[in-house]
N, C-alpha and C positions, 0 to 999 in steps of 0.2 A: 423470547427475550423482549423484554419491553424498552419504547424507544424512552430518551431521556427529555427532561425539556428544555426549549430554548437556555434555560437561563443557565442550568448546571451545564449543559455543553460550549456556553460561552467563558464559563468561568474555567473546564476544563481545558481550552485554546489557552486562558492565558496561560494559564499552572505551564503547560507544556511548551508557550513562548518562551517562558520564564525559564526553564529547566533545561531544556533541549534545544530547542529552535535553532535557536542562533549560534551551536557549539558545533556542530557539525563540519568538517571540513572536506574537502574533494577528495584525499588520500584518504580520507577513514569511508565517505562513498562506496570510492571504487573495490575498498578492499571487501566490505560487505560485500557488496558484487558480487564477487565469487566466492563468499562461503554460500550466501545463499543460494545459487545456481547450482555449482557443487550437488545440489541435494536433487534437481530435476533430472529425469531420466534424458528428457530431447538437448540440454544442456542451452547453455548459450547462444550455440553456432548457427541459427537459425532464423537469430532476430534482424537480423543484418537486413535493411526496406523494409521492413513490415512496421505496421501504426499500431502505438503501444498508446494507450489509455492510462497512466501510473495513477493509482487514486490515494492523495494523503503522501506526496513523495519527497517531500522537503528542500531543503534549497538545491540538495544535487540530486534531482531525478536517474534513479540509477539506468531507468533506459537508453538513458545518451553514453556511458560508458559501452552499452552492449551492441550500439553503433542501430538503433531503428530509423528507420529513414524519418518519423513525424514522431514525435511525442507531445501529448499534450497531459500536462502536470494539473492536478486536481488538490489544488494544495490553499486550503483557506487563511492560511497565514502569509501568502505570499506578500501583500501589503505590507507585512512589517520587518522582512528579508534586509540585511544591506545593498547598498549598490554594485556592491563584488556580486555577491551572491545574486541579485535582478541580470547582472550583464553576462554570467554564465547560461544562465535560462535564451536570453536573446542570443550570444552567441554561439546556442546549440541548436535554435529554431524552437523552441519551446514554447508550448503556449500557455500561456497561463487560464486555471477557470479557477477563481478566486473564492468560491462558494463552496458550502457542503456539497458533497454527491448526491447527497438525499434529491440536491434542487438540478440536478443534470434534464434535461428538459433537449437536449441536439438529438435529429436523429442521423447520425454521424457513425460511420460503423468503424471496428478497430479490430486489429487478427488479434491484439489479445487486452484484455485489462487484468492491473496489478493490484493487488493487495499483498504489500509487503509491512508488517508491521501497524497496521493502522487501525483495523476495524474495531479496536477497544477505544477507541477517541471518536463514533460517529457519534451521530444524533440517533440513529436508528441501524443496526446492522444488518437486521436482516433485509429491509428493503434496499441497500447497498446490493449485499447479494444477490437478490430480483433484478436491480436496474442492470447489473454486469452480463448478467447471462443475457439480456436485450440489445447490448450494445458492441456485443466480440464474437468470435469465434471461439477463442480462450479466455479461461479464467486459472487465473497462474496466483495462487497463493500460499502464504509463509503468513502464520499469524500465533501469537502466543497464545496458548490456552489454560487454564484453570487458575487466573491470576488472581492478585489481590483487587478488588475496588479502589482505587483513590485518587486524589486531587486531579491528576493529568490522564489516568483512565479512568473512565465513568461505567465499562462495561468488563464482564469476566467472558473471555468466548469457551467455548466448550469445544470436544469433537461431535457432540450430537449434534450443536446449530450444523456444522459445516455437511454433515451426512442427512440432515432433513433438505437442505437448499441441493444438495448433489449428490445425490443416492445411486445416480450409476458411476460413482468417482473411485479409485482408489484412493481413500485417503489417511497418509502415512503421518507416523508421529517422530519428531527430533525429541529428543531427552534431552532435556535444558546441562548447561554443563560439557558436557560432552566433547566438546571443541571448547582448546582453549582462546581465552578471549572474545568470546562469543556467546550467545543466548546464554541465559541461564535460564530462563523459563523453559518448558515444554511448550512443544510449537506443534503445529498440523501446515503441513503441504503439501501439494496437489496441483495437476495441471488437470482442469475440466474442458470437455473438448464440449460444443455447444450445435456442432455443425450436424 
């Protein structure tokens, strides 16, 4: 998969400013939450103190509903969040890293990092998935696959990218649809253990 450049990943931030960003609210969050979990075998009940890494998590980081003791949000749009949306981030202890993943650069370690929904909005996916497995234990991800191209995603994921980066993983497919009010894409997810 080849990475995109500066310019079409800047234009794809806005498209998805524009579209999404700022629609989002903490009931549609939390509710996500649990479809997506829902689908992991260890479930939820686990996350309770442990430092989640969410990459691409938008103004409500779903690790703070799942109660982690530290989450630090990787969300390049954070900047142009409202001030509701900035004061839930602070009143959850959140940190913000305001950059792409690509430029993550801490060596800071985390029991898991997130890809929920995201890795069709990087610069680069695959080195996303490189930098993840250096920096957790786990790699916990939910991500659409065999999408269209356009304006707000710049990248189509496959299940072959996710099976070259984690080839001792099981890694399962959701049939888009299937849940009402929920994906309609096909998705692939997976928890990789890295220990």
């Amino acid at each position: 998969m080849e990475k995109i450049t500066q310019d079409r990943w800047n234009q794809a931030q806005k498209a998805e400013l524009d579209v999404h960003a700022l629609s989002t609210n903490i009931e549609e969050a939390n509710r996500f939450l649990n479809f997506y979990f829902d689908f992991f075998e260890d479930s939820i009940l686990d996350i309770s103190g442990k430092k989640i890494l969410e990459v691409g998590c938008g103004p409500y980081p779903l690790a703070t509903f799942a109660g982690a003791s530290k989450v630090v949000g990787v969300e390049p749009l954070y900047d142009n969040f409202t001030n509701e949306m900035k004061k839930y981030w602070e009143e959850n202890n959140v940190t913000p890293f305001t950059k792409p993943f690509e430029d993550w650069e801490s060596d800071e370690k985390f029991d898991e990092v997130w890809f929920i929904n995201f890795l069709q909005h990087t610069l680069d996916p695959e080195l996303c998935l490189e930098k993840s497995k250096k920096v957790a234990k786990k790699v916990r991800v939910f991500e659409p696959i065999n999408t269209e191209i356009n304006e707000c995603h710049p990248h189509s994921l496959t299940m072959d990218l996710f099976k070259k980066h984690f080839p001792n993983t099981d890694i399962k497919l959701y049939v888009g649809g299937t849940i009402t009010i929920f994906h309609l894409a096909d998705c692939c997810y997976f928890i990789a253990n890295n220990e």
